[in-house]
C-alpha positions, -999 to +999 in steps of 0.1 A: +280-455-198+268-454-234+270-415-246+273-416-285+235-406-284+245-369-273+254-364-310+229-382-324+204-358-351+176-373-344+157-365-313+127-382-323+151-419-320+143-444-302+183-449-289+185-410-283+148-418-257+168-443-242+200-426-235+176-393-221+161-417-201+193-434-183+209-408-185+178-390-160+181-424-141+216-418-133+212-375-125+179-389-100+199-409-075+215-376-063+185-347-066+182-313-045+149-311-035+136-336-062+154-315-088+188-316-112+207-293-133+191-295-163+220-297-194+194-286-224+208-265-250+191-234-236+191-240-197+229-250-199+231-265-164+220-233-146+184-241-137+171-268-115+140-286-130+118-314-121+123-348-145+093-346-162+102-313-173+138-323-175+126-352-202+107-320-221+135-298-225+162-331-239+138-341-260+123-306-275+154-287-275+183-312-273+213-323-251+243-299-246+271-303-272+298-310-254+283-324-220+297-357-216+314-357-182+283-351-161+300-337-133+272-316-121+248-349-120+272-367-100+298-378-126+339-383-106+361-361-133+376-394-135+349-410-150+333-431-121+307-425-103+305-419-067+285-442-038+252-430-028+253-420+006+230-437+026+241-415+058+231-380+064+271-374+082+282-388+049+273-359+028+273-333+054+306-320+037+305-325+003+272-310-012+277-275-006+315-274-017+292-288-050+270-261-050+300-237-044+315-249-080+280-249-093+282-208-087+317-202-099+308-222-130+278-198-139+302-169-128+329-179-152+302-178-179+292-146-175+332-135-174+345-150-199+315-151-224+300-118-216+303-099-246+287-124-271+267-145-249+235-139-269+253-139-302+265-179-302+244-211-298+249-226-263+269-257-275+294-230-288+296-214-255+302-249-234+328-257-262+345-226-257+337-224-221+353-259-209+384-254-229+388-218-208+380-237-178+410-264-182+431-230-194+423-216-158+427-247-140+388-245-127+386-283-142+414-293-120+391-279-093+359-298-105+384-329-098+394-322-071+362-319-052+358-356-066+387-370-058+388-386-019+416-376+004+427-404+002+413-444-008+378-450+015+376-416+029+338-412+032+340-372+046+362-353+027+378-349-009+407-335-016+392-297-022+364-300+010+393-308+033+416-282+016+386-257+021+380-266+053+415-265+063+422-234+049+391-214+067+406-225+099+440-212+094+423-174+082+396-180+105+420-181+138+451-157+121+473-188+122+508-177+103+520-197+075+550-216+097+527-227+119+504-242+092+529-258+076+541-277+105+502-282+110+503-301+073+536-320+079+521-335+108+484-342+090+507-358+064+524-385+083+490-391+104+466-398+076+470-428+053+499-433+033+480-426+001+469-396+011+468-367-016+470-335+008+495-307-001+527-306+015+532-270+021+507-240+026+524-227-012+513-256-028+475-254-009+474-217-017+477-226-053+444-244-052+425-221-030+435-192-055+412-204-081+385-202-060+390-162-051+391-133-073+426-112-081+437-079-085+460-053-106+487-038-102+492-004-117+521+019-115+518+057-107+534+085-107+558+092-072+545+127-073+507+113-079+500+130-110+496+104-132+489+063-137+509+043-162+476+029-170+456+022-206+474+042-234+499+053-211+509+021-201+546+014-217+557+050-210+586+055-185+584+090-173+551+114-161+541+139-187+530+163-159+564+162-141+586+139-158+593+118-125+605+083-136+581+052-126+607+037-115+626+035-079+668+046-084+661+057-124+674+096-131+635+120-133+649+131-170+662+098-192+646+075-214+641+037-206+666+036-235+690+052-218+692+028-184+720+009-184+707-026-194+734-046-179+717-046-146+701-080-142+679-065-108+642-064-117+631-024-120+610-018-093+579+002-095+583+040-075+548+037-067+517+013-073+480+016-072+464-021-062+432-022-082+406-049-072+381-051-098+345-041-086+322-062-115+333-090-109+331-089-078+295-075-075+284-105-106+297-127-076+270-115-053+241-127-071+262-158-085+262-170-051+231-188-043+232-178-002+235-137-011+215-132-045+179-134-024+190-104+001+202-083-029+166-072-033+155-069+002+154-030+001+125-038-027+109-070-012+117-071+028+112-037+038+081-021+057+065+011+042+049+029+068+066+063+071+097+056+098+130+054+082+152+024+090+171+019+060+187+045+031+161+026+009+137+044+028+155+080+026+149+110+004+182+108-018+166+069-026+131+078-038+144+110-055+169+090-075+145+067-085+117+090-096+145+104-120+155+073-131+127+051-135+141+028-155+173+018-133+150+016-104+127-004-123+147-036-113+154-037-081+185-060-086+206-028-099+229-023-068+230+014-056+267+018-037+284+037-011+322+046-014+342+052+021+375+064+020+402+068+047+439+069+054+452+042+079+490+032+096+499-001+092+525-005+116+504+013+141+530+028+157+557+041+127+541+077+107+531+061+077+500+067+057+481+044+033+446+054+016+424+023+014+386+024-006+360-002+010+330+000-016+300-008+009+270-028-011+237-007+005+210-025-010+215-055+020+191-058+047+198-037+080+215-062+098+242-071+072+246-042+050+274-029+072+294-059+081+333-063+068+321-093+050+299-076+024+325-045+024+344-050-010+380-032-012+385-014-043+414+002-046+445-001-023+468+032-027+507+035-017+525+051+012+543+065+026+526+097+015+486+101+014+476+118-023+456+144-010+439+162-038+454+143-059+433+113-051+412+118-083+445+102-103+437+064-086+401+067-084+404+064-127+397+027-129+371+026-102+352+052-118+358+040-154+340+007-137+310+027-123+306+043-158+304+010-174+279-003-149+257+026-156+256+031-187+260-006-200+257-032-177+271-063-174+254-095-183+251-116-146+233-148-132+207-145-107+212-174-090+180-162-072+158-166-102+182-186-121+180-159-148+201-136-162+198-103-163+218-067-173+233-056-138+240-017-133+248+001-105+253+041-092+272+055-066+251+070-039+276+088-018+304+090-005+318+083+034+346+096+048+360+123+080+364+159+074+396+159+058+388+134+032+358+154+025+376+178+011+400+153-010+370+143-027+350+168-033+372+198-038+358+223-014+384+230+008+373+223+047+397+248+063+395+287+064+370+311+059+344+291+039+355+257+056+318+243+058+308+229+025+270+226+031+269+263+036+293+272+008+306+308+001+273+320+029+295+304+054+300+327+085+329+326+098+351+355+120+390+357+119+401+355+160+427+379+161+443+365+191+436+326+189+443+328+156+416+309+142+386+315+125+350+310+148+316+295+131+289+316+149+261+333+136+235+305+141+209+325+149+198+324+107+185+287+114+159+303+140+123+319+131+124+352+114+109+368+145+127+351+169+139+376+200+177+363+196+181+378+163+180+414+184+197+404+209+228+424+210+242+415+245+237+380+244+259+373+212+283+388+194+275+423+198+255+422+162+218+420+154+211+391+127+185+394+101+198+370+077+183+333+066+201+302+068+220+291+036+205+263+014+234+237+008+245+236-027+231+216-052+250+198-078+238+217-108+254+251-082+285+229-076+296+230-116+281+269-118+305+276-095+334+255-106+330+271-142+331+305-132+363+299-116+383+291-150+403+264-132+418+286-110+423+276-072+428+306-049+394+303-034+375+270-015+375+255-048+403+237-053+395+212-083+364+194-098+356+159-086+362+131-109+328+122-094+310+149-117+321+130-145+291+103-137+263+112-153+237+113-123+268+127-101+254+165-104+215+155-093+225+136-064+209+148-037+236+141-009+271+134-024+293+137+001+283+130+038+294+146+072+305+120+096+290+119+124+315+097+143+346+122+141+320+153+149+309+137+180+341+129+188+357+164+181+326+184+201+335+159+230+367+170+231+359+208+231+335+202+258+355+180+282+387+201+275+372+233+284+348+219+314+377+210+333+406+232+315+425+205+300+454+220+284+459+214+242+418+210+243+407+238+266+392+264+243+391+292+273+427+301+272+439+337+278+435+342+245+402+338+239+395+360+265+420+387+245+394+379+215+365+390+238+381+421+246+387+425+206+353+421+198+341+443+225+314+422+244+312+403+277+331+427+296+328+407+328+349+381+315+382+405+302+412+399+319+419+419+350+444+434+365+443+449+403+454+484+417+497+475+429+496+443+414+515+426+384+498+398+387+466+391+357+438+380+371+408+358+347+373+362+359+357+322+361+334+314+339+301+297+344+308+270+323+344+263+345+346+236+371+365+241+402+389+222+419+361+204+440+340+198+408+368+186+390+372+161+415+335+154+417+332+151+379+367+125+373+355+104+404+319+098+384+340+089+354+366+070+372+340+048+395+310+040+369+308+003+363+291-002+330+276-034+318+298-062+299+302-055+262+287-018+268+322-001+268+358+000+272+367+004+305+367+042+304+383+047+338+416+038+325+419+075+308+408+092+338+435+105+353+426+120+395+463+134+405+466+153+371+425+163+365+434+151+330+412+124+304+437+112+285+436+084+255+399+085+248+389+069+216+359+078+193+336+057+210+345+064+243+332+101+234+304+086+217+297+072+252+305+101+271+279+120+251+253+097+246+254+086+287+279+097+307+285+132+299+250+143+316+256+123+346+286+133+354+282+173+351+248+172+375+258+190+407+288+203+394+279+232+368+253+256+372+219+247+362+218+266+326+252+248+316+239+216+326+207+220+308+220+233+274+251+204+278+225+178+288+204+192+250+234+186+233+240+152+245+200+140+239+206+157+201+232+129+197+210+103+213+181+111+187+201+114+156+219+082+160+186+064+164+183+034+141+146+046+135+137+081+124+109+097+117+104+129+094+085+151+118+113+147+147+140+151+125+121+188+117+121+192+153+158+180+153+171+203+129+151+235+150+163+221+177+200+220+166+194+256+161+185+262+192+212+243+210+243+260+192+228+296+202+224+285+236+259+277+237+269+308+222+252+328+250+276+309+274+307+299+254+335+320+242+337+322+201+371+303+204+347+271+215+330+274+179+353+257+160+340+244+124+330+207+140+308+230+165+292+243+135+283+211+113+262+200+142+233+226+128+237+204+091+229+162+107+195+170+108+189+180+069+214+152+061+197+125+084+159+133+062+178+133+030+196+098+037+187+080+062+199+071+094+237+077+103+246+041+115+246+034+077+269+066+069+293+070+094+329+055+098+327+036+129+321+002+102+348+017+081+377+023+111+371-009+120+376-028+085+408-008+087+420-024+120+411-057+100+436-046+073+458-037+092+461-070+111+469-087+073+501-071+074+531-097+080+560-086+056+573-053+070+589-049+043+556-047+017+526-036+037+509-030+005+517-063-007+506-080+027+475-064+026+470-071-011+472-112-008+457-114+029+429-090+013+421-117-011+425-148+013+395-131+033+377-123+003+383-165-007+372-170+030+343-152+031+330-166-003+335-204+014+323-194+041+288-192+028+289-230+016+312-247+044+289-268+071+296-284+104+330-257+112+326-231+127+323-195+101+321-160+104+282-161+094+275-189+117+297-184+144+279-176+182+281-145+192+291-141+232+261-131+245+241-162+224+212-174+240+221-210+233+189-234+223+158-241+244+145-277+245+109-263+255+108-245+223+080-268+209+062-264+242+026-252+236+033-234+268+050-197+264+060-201+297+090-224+290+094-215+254+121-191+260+157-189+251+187-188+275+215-204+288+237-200+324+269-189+328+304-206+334+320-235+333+298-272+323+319-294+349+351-295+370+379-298+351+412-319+362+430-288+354+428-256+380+406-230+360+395-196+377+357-197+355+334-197+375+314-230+380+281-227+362+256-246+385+257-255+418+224-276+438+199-255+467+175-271+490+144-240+491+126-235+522+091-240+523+082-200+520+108-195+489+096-226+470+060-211+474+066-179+464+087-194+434+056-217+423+033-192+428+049-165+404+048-194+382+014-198+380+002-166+378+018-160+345+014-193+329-021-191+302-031-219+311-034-210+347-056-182+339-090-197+338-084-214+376-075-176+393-108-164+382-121-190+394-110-188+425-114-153+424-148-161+421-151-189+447-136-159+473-164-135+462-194-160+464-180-174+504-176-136+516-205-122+502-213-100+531-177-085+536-174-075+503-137-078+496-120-052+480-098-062+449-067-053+470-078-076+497-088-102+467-051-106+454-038-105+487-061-135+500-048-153+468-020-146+466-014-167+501-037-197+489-038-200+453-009-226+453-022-249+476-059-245+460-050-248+429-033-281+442-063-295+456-085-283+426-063-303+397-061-334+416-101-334+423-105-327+385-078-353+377-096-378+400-129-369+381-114-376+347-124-342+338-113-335+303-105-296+306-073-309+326-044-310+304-012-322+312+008-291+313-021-280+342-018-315+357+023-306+363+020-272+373-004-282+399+019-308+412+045-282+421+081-278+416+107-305+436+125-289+464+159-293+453+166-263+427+197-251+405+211-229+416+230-202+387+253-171+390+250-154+357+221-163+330+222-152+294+186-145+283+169-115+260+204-107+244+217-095+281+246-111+307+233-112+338+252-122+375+241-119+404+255-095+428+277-114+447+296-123+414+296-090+407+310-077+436+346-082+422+345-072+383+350-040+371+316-043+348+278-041+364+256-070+350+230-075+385+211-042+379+173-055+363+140-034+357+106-054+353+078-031+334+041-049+343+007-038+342-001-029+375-030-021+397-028+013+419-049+014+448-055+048+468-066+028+499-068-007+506-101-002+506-101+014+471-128-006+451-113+012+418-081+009+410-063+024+381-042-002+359-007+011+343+023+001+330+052+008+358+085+002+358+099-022+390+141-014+393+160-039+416+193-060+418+198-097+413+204-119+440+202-152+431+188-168+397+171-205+403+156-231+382+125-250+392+123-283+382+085-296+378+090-339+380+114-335+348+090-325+327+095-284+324+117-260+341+115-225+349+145-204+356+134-170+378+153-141+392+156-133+431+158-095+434+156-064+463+132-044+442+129-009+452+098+004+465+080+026+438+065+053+463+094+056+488+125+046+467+121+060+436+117+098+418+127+117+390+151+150+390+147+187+372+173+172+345+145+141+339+166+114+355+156+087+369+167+078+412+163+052+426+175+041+466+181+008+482+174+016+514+140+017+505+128-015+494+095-027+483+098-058+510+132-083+522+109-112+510+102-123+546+064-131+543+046-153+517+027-126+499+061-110+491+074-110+457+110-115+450+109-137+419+105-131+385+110-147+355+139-146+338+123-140+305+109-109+316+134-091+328+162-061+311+186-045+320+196-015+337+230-004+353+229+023+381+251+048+391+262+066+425+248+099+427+273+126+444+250+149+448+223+126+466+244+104+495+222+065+489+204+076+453+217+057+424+211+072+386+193+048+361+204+043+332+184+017+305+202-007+289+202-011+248+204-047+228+230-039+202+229-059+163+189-056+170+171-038+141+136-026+142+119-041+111+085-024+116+061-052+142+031-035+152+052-026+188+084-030+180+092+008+177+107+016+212+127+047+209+158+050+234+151+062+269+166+097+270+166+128+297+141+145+297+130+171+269+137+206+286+128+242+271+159+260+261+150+291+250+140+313+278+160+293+309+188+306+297+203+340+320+222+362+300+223+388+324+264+401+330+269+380+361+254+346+345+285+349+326+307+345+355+307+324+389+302+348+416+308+318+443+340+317+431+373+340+427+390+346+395+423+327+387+458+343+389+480+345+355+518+352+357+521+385+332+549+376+308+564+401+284+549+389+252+514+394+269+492+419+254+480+441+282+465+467+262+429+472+272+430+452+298+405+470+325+411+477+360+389+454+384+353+469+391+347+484+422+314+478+444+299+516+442+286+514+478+315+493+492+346+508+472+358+474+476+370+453+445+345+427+434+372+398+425 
């Protein structure tokens, strides 16, 4: 095709018309949505217009300079032009990999042309621009997608099948042997002519154009400095004149080295630096992401209840100071997790890694590994400590550029450009890391950093240790606990509770200091050198994952006396002798003996409720996907839980904790343990709410000095105490599924899994690192293969071919469980659907459940209902006997009615009525597990063998209750119906709709169901609502209204099971008028004055105090003689 007309001056020329029109010809065999590229001088192929105004903008402001392989119009690389694909599976694969180039072209721009982009005409930039493209091989790329795999091939080119092939290797952790065997074998089976690379090295080289890279930068050994910017060519540190290489003497010049050696100098140390901008220019490039980069602005629901940080405290506050970042709401606010990690797993080495995490994203992404971007990548063997402020350099030299610049990027969105900044919210990390960052050290007498220098803290002369008491300053001024003397720790407290310390108090401090580090302080965070660093309101944040996790284990160690976590050793019963108070607790010696006697405590188990308490544990079947298989760490012969992992005490805390301790603590130790747990509960809602976060953070208060009055100081380590401070933080930032590390550990095990060369771990992580980061950005455009964005989860619902019915009835999703068909092979899953023959009475009361809650069904009930009233006029049926009477004639009368009406022609009969009336066939499926509402269910005859629960189900309904049977007004209410699955069926109505419904033993309400003092529901299977013997019973329901439940043996109560509620997890509330359903927790109980703190509530008095061999080393100073009974003269222990 002509194109000398490109160059032509004259727009206005009858030959330069033409070739704009041809030229539109040719782009219009291949639109998007009636729609091309349009290659003006000022849209520069990055906005898709109409041809009308596509003619406008060639003939007004002329044809791009340069432009004369059309390749984003359809033009081959070579020249040709490709078929027009007539089928739909014909360009299934090819036009996204377009739209994939399409991005990387405008990202390119915006890299490479960045700095003068507004300063040079646009046929400058495409000049300059395609001759940096061939220089970085992106043309070859352009080619390749072009090119076919080889002659004919209709599905794949040359870079789709690459792609494709590539994604699957990543996607299913194949190792490069394999997949090059896989290629030599793809080689020899496609056409001779084929043009697919030989070896995975000479695929990789293709695929690495499509990712991003990294840096290399050498540090110190000693991590004091980085050979970085002007520092780059020097050889040794100038803080401790260690060498930067490995084998090179700490003290002698480059110069000096003897230069004979041809073996490359190796690096001692090496920071891995992945460049952010780029990397965030990449997220609006990409024409899939840019539209959820703004959801915080543009999905979000404003009506008080905080579901995402965009809706927190530290959010609005930074954006009332600085109105004009927040003014766009493009400008990405970030969060910064840190954490050390082993990547053997099983050898002592550490490595630092820094996942940046983009929060702007909607709920339901913003977490995911996929949107996590790794920034820096730091060398073992040896964490850096405080030191960690030496590679943080170039990430925070990027997040000063983004702030106070900005960097030119496409909005593939808009199909604009715009100035992108960004600001570092906070950071995320555990306790240790806390301290690495900010400076404050978290160990010692001031070791919480939101309290500062007012932390109150007491040296344990005999543990050894410093307590975190005094928690009474969080309560009411007036409150009687600040008197109380006997209760606590022998002192009255009058004192208020500490404001945490702003950033402004921060630098106050730090200057008064003079750079000296004997107290808390050790340095100043390279953070503070941001500008908005100081007035942030939240910097740093306490995780909640490691806190739970480390109360857990103080709880569960000392319950049951676990030694290593048992923080009621003879030593902290040494400190209460010390400090003077709880007398009734000192050790004890008797008259003639040599033996030491302890008193038991009232928060101490006994054998018996050890037992009681590990057999809970050790039996609980918990639904599939709910949790590991805790039983595994509970360990009978030795009384011992051993090997539990973060969320297995997240668990325990949340659900199992309170369960397990009923019946075997005394009542005031259950209660204030049980308050603990529910704190948990509600702060790790996914919706919060300002006024119950107050009552959380009084509540917290409470708690911890309800646990004083009971606990020895030795339980109150620091992770104790920073349970008073996830209140304050939750209202200032939002909920903690966004700030905790549970996202972050498991990114790590993702890392981790990169590592192949044993050898380079760094290295390993380094290029796997990037092959996920090329994955993921594929990933986005790839169709027809299965991704990591489209890929079913395992509890998918599958598809519903009702869904179009105008019926809600069968418009709902689900799918049955097992396998489709036998299989010629001998599998153990489970066969997915067998055939049943239902007797009369099952079908019937099937069909009828049906009916009564189908719509369209509605209109005939009442009038039958009224039909009943007008025949029996004199007896005056009550509304009890009403339902009953149609409840055993509705199906056949309904029958009847719809055929009369049908016979009539009447037109108020639709077909869906017509159907229904006609009944189901006899001959049902018959299922053992269904997948419906996000929840596995089986039935319980397949669960009778697992080691998970799926058969336990709760229906709530709107029901009538009726005093009498004669009760003429009943009161409606919502009640919850608990049962167990029996059998799940599908009804069959002539092949025109189907209707799968659960068979359950429901427990009867009145009889078989109560609540205990700790607020727990009980429910008993030996009373049940009816065996489904009679018509009027009701053992069906339909699947789609049922949820799930899992229950749990009772050892206190032989035949009462515990019920515990069943949450969907990935399900976000995003504000519908009822789709705020907080979490079913125990009930709310009044700590304050339930609590005994009389001598003997200290101490069990139903049980006798436990013998300690005296060694020499003991201390038996002040050790007291065992009180004697004053009318008795007997000893008491």
């Amino acid at each position: 095709m002509d194109k000398t007309w490109i160059n032509l001056r004259s727009r206005a020329s009858e030959e330069y018309i033409r070739g704009v029109t041809n030229f539109l010809n040719f782009a219009f065999e291949r639109p998007e949505d009636g729609k091309i590229w349009c290659p003006c001088v000022n849209c520069v192929n990055t906005y898709r217009v109409s041809r009308r105004d596509a003619f406008d903008h060639l003939i007004c402001d002329g044809f791009l300079k340069g432009y004369v392989r059309w390749i984003f119009h359809g033009e081959r690389c070579d020249g040709s032009t490709p078929p027009i694909p007539t089928n739909v599976e014909e360009r299934d694969f090819e036009h996204d990999i377009g739209n994939l180039l399409h991005d990387m072209m405008a990202e390119r721009v915006m890299n490479n042309d960045n700095s003068n982009y507004h300063s040079v005409d646009a046929s400058t930039r495409l000049g300059d621009h395609n001759h940096k493209l061939q220089g970085d091989k992106f043309f070859d790329l352009l080619k390749d997608a072009e090119v076919p795999l080889y002659p004919n091939c209709k599905n794949f080119s040359k870079l789709s099948f690459i792609i494709y092939l590539f994604h699957i290797k990543c996607f299913n952790g194949w190792t490069n042997k394999s997949f090059n065997s896989l290629l030599e074998v793809l080689k020899l089976a496609l056409p001779d002519d084929n043009i697919l690379p030989r070896s995975y090295h000479e695929m990789k080289k293709i695929i690495r154009e499509l990712g991003l890279g990294y840096e290399k930068i050498h540090a110190c050994p000693n991590d004091c400095m980085l050979f970085w910017k002007e520092n780059e060519k020097r050889e040794i540190c100038l803080k401790c004149g260690a060498s930067r290489w490995k084998g090179t003497s700490n003290s002698v010049e480059d110069d000096d080295v003897d230069t004979s050696s041809k073996k490359k100098k190796q690096a001692a140390k090496i920071l891995r630096w992945f460049p952010l901008i780029p990397r965030l220019q990449r997220l609006f490039m990409s024409s899939n992401v840019a539209p959820l980069m703004t959801w915080h602005e543009n999905g979000g629901k404003n009506d008080g209840r905080i579901r995402h940080p965009a809706d927190s405290l530290a959010w609005k506050s930074f954006n009332s100071r600085y109105p004009e970042f927040s003014s766009d709401p493009r400008n990405i606010r970030l969060g910064l997790a840190s954490d050390g990690f082993n990547p053997f797993r099983t050898l002592s080495v550490t490595h630092s890694t820094w996942p940046v995490i983009v929060i702007p994203l909607p709920p339901w992404i913003c977490m995911k590994q996929s949107n996590f971007i790794l920034s820096l990548l730091i060398s073992g063997p040896k964490g850096p400590g405080n030191n960690i402020d030496v590679y943080l350099q170039p990430l925070v030299a990027e997040l000063h550029e983004l702030w106070e610049i900005g960097v030119e990027t496409f909005d593939a969105a808009t199909s604009q450009t715009f100035q992108l900044r960004a600001a570092l919210m906070w950071t995320i990390n555990d306790f240790p890391s806390y301290a690495n960052l900010s400076g404050w050290s978290t160990r010692g007498e001031y070791a919480c950093p939101c309290c500062g220098y007012n932390t109150a803290s007491k040296w344990l002369k005999h543990s050894r240790k410093f307590c975190y008491m005094c928690h009474r300053r969080w309560l009411d001024p007036n409150h009687k606990f600040r008197t109380d003397k006997y209760s606590f720790d022998g002192t009255e407290e009058y004192r208020s509770a500490p404001s945490p310390p702003s950033g402004s108090d921060v630098l106050r401090q730090l200057e008064a200091l003079n750079g000296t580090e004997d107290g808390p302080w050790k340095k100043k965070s390279i953070f503070f050198s941001l500008p908005y660093w100081e007035h942030q309101l939240l910097r740093h944040n306490l995780d909640v994952m490691h806190i739970e996790k480390n109360i857990c284990d103080n709880i569960l160690g000392t319950l049951i006396g676990q030694e290593g976590k048992n923080k009621d050793t003879y030593k902290s019963r040494l400190d209460l002798v010390e400090m003077g108070i709880r007398s009734v607790l000192h050790p004890q010696t008797r008259i003639g003996r040599s033996t030491l006697y302890l008193p038991q405590a009232s928060y101490q188990m006994t054998l018996s409720e050890k037992n009681s308490f590990l057999k809970v544990l050790k039996e609980m079947k918990t639904p599939d996907e709910y949790s590991s298989n805790v039983s595994r760490c509970v360990h009978l012969k030795q009384r011992k839980l051993l090997g539990l992992k973060s969320y297995d005490c997240h668990l325990l805390m949340q659900e199992f904790l309170p369960i397990a301790i009923r019946g075997n603590l005394p009542e005031k130790v259950c209660i204030v343990l049980i308050e603990v747990c529910n704190f948990f509960r509600d702060i790790c809602s996914k919706v919060l709410e300002e006024s119950e976060l107050d009552r959380l953070e009084l509540k917290a208060a409470s708690i911890l000095c309800d646990l004083e009055k009971i606990f020895p100081p030795s339980f109150f380590t620091i992770m104790m105490h920073l349970l008073i401070h996830l209140a304050n933080e939750a209202k200032i930032a939002g909920p903690v599924t966004y700030r905790w590390m549970y996202p972050v550990e498991r990114y790590l095990s993702v890392l981790k899994s990169f590592v192949r060369n044993r050898a380079h771990p760094e290295g390993s992580i380094a290029e796997g690192y990037l092959s996920h980061e090329c994955l993921t950005f594929c990933s986005r455009y790839l169709e027809g293969v299965e991704t990591i964005f489209n890929r079913l989860g395992r509890n998918n619902e599958g598809e519903n071919p009702y869904l179009g019915s105008e019926t809600t009835i069968f418009s709902t999703f689900g799918r049955p469980l097992g396998r489709k068909k036998e299989s010629v092979f001998h599998i153990k899953k489970r066969k997915r659907v067998s055939r049943l023959v239902l007797d009369e009475q099952g079908l019937a009361q099937a069909h009828r459940y049906v009916l009564f809650n189908s719509d369209e069904v509605s209109p005939y009930i009442k009038k039958q209902e009224q039909e009943i009233k007008r025949r029996n006029r004199r007896k005056r049926f009550s509304p009890f006997e009403i339902q009953k009477l149609q409840s055993e004639t509705f199906h056949t009368w309904f029958r009847d009615h719809v055929a009369l009406l049908d016979q009539q022609e009447h037109s108020s009969v639709v077909d869906v009525v017509k159907w229904l009336a006609r009944g189901p066939t006899e001959v049902v499926k018959r299922y053992s597990g269904y997948m419906i509402n996000g929840f596995r269910f089986h039935t319980t005859r397949r669960d009778k063998n697992l080691k998970t629960q799926n058969s336990g189900v709760v229906v709530t309904s709107k029901t009538w209750s009726y005093a009498t049977a004669r009760d003429k007004q009943p009161v409606e209410g919502e009640v919850n119906y608990y049962g167990v699955l029996k059998d799940i069926v599908e009804l069959n109505y002539s092949g025109r709709f189907r209707v799968v419904l659960f068979k359950c033993d429901w427990v009867d309400i009145n009889r078989g169901c109560k609540k205990d003092k700790f607020g727990f529901t009980l429910v008993n299977f030996s009373h049940l609502a009816h065996r489904g013997n009679n018509l009027v019973d009701e053992p069906f329901v339909l699947a789609s209204q049922v949820k799930k439940v899992y229950f749990v043996k009772d050892e206190t109560q032989p035949g009462w099971k515990i019920v515990k509620h069943v949450k969907l997890r990935d399900v976000f509330d995003m504000g519908g008028a009822s789709s705020f359903d907080k979490d079913e927790a125990v009930g709310q109980l009044v700590l304050d004055d339930s609590i005994d703190t009389s001598a003997s509530s200290w101490i069990r008095n139903d049980v006798g105090a436990t013998g300690l061999d005296v060694t020499t080393d003991m201390e038996i100073e002040n050790i007291e003689e065992d009180p004697v009974n004053e009318d008795t003269g007997e000893n008491i222990f």
